[in-house]
C-alpha positions in Angstrom: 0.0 0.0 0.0 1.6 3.0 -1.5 1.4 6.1 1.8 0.4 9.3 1.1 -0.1 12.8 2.5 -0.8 13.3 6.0 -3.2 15.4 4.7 -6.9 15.5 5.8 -7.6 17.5 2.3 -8.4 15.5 -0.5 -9.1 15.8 -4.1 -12.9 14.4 -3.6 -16.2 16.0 -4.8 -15.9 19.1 -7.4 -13.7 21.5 -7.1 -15.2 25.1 -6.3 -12.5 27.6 -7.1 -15.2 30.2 -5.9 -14.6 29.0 -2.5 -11.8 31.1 -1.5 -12.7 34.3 -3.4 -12.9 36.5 -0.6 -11.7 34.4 2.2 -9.7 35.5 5.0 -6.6 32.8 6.2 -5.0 33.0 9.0 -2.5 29.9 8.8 -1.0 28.2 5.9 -2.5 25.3 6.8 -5.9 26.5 5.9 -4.3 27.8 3.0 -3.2 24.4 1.6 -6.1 22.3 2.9 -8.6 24.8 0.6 -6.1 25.3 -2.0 -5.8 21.5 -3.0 -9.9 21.5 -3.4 -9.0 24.1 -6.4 -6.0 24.1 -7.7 -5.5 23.3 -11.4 -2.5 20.9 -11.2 -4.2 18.6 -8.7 -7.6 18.9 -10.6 -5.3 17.6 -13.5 -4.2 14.9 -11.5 -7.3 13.8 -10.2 -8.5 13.0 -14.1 -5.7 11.1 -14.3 -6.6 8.8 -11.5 -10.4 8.7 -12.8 -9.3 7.9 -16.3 -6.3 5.4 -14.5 -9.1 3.7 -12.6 -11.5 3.5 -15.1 -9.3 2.1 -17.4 -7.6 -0.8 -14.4 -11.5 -1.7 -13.9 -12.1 -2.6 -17.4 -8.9 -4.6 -17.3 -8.6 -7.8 -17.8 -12.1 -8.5 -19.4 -12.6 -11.6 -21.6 -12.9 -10.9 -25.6 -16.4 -9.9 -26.8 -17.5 -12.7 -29.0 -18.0 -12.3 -32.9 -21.1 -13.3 -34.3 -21.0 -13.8 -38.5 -24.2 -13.9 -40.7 -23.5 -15.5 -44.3 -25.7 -15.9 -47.3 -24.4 -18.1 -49.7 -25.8 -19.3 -53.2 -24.7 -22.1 -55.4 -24.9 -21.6 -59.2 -25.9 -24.1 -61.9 -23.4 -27.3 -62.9 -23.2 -30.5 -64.1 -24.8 -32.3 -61.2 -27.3 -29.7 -60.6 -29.1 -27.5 -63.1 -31.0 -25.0 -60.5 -29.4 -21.8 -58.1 -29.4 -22.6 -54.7 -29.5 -20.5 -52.3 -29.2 -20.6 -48.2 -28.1 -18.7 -45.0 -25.1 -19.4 -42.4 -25.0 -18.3 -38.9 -21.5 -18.4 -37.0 -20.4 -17.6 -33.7 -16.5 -17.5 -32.7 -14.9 -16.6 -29.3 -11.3 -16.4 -28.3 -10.4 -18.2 -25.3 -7.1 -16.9 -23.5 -5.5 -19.2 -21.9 -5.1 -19.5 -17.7 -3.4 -16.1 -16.5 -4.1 -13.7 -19.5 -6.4 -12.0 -18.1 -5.2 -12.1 -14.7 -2.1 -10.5 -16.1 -3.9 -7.6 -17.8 -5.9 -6.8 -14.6 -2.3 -6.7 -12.7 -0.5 -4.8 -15.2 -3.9 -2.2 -14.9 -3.7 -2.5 -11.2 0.0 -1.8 -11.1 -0.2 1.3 -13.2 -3.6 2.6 -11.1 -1.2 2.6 -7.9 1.8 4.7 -9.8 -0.7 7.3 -10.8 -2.1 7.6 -7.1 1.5 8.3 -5.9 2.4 10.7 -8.9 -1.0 12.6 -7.5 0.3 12.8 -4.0 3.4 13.6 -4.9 1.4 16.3 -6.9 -0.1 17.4 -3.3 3.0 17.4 -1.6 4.9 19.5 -3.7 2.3 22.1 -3.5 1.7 21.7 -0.2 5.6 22.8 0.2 5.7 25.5 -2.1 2.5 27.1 -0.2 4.3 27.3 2.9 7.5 28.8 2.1 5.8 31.5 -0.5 3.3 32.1 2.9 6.2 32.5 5.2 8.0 34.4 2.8 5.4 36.8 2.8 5.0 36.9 6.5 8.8 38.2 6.4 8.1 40.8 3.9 5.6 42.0 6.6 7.5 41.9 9.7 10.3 43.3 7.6 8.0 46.4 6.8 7.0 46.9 10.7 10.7 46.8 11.3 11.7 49.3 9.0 8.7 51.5 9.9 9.9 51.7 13.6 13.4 52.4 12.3 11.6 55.5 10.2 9.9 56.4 13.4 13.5 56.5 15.2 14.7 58.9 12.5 11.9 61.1 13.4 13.2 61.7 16.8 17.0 61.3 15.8 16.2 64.7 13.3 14.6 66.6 16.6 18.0 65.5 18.2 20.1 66.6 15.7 17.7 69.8 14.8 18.1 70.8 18.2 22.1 71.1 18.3 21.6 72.7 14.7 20.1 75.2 15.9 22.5 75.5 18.8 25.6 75.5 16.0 26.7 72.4 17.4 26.2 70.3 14.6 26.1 70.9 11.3 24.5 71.0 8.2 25.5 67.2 6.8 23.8 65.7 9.8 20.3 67.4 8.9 21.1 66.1 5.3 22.6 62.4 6.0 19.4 62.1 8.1 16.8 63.1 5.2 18.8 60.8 2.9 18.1 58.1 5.8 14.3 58.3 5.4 14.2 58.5 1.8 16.1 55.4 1.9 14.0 53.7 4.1 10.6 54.7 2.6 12.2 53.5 -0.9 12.4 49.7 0.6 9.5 50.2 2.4 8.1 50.6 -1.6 9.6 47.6 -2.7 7.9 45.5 0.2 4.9 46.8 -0.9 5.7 45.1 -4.3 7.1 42.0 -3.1 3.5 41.5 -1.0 1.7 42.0 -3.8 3.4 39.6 -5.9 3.5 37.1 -3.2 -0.2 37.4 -2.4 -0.3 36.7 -6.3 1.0 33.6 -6.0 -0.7 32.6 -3.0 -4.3 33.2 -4.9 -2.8 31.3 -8.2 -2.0 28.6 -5.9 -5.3 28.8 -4.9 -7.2 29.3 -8.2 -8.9 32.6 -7.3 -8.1 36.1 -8.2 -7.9 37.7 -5.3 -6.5 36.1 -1.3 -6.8 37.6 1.9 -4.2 36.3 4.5 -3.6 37.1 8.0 0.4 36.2 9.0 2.5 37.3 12.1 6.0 37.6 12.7 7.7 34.3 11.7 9.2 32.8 14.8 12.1 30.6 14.7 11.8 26.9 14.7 14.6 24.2 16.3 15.8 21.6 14.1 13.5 18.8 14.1 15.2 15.1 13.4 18.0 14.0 11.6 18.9 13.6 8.0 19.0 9.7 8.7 16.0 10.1 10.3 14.5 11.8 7.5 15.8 9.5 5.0 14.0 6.5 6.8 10.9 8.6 6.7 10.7 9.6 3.3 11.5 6.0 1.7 8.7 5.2 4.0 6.0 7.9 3.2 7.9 10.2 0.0 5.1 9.5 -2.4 7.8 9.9 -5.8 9.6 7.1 -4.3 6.8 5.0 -3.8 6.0 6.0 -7.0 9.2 4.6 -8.8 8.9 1.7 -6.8 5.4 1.3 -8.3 6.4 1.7 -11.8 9.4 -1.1 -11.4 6.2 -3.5 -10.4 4.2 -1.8 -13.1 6.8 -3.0 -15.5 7.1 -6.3 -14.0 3.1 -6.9 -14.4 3.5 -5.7 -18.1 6.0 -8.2 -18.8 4.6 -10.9 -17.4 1.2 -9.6 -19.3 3.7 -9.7 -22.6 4.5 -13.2 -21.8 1.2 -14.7 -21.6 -0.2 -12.9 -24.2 2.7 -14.4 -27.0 1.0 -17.4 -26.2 -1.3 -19.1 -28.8 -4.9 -18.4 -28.2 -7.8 -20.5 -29.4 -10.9 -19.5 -30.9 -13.9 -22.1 -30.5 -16.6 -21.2 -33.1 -20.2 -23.1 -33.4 -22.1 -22.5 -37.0 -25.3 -23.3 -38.8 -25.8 -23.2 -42.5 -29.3 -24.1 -44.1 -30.6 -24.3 -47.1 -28.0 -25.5 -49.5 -28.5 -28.2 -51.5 -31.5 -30.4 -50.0 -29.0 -30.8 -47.5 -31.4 -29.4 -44.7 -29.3 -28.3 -41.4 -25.6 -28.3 -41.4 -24.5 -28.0 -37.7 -20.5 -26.7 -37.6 -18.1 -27.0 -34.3 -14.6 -26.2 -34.3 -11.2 -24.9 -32.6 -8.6 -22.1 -35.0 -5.2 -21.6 -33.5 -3.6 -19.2 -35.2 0.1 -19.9 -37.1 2.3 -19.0 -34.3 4.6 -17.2 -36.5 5.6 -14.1 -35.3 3.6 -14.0 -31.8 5.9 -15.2 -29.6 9.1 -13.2 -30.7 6.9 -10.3 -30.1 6.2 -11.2 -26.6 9.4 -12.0 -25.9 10.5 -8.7 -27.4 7.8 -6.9 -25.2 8.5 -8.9 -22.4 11.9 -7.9 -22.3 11.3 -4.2 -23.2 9.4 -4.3 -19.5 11.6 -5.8 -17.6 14.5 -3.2 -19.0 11.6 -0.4 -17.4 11.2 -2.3 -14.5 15.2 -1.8 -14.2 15.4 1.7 -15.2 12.6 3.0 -12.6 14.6 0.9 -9.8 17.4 2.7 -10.9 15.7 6.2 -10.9 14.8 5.4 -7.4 18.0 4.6 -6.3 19.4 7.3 -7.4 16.8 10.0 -6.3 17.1 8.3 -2.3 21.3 9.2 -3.4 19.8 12.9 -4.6 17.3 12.7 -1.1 20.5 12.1 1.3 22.9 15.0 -0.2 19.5 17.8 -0.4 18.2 16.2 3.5 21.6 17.2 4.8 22.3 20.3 3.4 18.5 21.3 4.5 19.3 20.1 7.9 22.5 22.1 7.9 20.8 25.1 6.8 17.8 25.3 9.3 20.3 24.3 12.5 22.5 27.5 10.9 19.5 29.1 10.7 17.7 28.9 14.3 21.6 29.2 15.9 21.5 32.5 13.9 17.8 33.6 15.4 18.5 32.6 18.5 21.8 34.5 18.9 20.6 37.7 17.6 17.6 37.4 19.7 19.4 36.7 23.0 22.8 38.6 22.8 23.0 40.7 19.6 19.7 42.7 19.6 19.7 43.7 22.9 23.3 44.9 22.7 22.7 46.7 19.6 19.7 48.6 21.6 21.6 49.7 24.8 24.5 51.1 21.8 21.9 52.6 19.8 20.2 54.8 23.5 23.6 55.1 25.0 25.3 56.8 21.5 22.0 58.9 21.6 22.8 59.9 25.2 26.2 60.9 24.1 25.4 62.4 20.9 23.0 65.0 22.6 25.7 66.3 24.9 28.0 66.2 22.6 30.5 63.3 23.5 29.8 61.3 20.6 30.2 62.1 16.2 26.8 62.0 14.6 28.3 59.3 12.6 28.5 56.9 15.7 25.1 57.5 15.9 24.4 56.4 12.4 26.2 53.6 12.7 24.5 52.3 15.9 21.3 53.0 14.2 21.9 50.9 11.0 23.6 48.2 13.2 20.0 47.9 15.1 18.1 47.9 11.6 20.5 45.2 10.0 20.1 43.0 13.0 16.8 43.1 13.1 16.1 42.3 9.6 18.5 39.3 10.1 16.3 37.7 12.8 13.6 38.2 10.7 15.4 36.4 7.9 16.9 33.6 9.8 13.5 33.1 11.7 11.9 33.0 8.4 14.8 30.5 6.8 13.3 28.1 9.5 9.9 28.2 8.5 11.1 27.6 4.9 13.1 25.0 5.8 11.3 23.0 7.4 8.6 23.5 4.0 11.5 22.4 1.9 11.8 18.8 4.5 8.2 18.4 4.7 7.8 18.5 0.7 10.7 15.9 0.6 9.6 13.5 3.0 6.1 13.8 1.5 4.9 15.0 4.7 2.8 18.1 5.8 4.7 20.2 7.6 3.2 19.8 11.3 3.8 16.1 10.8 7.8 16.5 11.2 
């Protein structure tokens, strides 16, 4: 049994696009369980697994028989000197032989089981991809509150540096350096305005609707959870393109056993009656056609072996893509521990440092034992740090998106 999503959302009943028009989330997790009800990839895939299962329950059926109607009329000759004339009525049906047909059902079966892992594979990928665009935009957020209480500090930093202007203890330049401080800032607060919009773009394409309304807070940062070995065990266990290549080898397998039986030679039993010819009365036919086994059985060998060659190349695939899971598992892993040791340190030691600088430089600056550009500085240095606990917080969150889409896992299930 191939395992899928941990999802509770599922691809069941029609998909109302409308839905969402208008809606107001508050967690990605809403996001992705109303998002795969609409989205056009997973629609896609779901008429692929109709037509897949349509197709594996038709599988297998036995032959429809053929049923012949013949007229048939004699002319004159030497031992008769009148037309005759009469009708023929013949039935055939092809008998395959023990295991035909259980083959084709397999072989059906088989390839009914790689589409329903190439659809959750479908899901997961999405499911990914939603949360890292939705926590990216919570950063572009947080990052604009940041930068706004930064603008706000350069409000009262200019009544500072104003007020020894005016005294003709600081100069010109300062007034100046300052102004080109908030034009600065109000410039990249611009650009996050851009970057929201074009991630709450891609939110609503993700979720088939024009328009999405989403409530995010500051991204907080999130410890490593597990191992890359532990991952690795988890994803050959639940990643649903690894089940899927695993389901494709047996696929292949099915087909060429299917290939095999069907090289065989197949009978056809036919049962016949022909009346009216000759004074004869009833003519009553039974018989058995094999067919001249002349080129059948090279074929199925031929298409036998083409299979099994498949079978070898999707066992090969999967190999390699646990080799490709491995090297991407680690380097995730590295990047998220990097990433919450980052958060963490600028939360605990760097921030508040940078704060006491930034009041006591202030302190300084207004009685004059400190260079405006000391003040500057400490200001940036607060701005910069900030931003990069937004970021690393963020990288967490994004991370663990990137794990959970690998493992073929949601990701609160990590």
């Amino acid at each position: 049994m191939i395992p899928l999503l941990l999802l509770s959302a599922a691809l069941a009943g029609t998909p109302d696009p409308g839905s969402l028009a208008g809606a107001s989330l508050s967690s990605p997790e809403a996001l992705a369980e109303r998002a795969l009800q609409a989205h056009p990839d997973l629609a896609a895939a779901s008429a692929r697994l109709a037509a897949a299962r349509a197709e594996a329950d038709v599988a297998g059926a036995l032959p429809d028989p053929m049923l012949g109607v013949e007229y048939m009329h004699g002319m004159p000759g030497a031992t008769h000197g009148d037309h005759e004339s009469g009708l023929g009525l013949m039935a055939r049906q092809e008998l395959p032989l023990p295991g035909v047909l259980y083959a084709r059902r397999q072989a059906a079966q088989a390839g009914l089981v790689v589409v329903q892992a190439e659809q959750a594979e479908v899901q997961a990928a999405l499911v990914a991809e939603l949360h890292a665009t939705w926590w990216t935009l919570a950063l572009v957020r947080a990052r604009r509150e940041v930068d706004q209480s930064a603008l706000d500090r350069l409000g009262e930093l200019e009544a500072v540096v104003r007020a020894r202007y005016e005294t003709g203890e600081a100069g010109a330049s300062a007034l100046v350096r300052v102004d080109l401080l908030r034009e600065q800032l109000a410039l990249e607060l611009r650009m996050l305005d851009v970057d929201e919009a074009e991630l709450l773009a891609a939110l609503a394409r993700a979720a088939a609707v024009e328009a999405l309304e989403v409530r995010t807070e500051a991204p907080q940062a999130l410890p490593v959870a597990g191992t890359p070995e532990d991952w690795l065990t988890r994803a050959e266990q639940a990643r649903p393109a690894l089940a899927a290549r695993a389901a494709e080898a047996e696929a292949m397998r099915s087909m060429a056993h299917a290939a095999r039986t069907e090289g065989w030679t197949m009978p056809t039993v036919f049962a016949g009656l022909e009346t009216g010819m000759g004074g004869a009365g009833e003519l009553y036919r039974v018989g058995v056609e094999l067919p001249l086994a002349l080129s059948s059985g090279r074929v199925g060998r031929a298409m036998e072996g083409a299979a099994l060659q498949r079978a070898a190349q999707a066992e090969a695939m999967r190999r390699a893509m646990v080799d490709e899971l491995r090297a991407e598992l680690s380097a995730a892993h590295a990047a998220w521990t990097v990433a919450a040791e980052r958060a963490q340190a600028l939360q605990d030691r760097l921030l508040p440092q940078a704060e006491r600088a930034l009041t006591a430089t202030l302190s300084d600056y207004r009685v004059g034992r400190a260079p405006f550009a000391d003040l500057v500085d400490a200001e940036l240095a607060l701005l910069d740090l900030e931003r990069m606990r937004l970021q690393a917080a963020t990288e967490t969150r994004v991370q663990q998106a990137r794990v959970a889409g690998m493992l073929g896992l949601a990701p609160s299930a990590l």
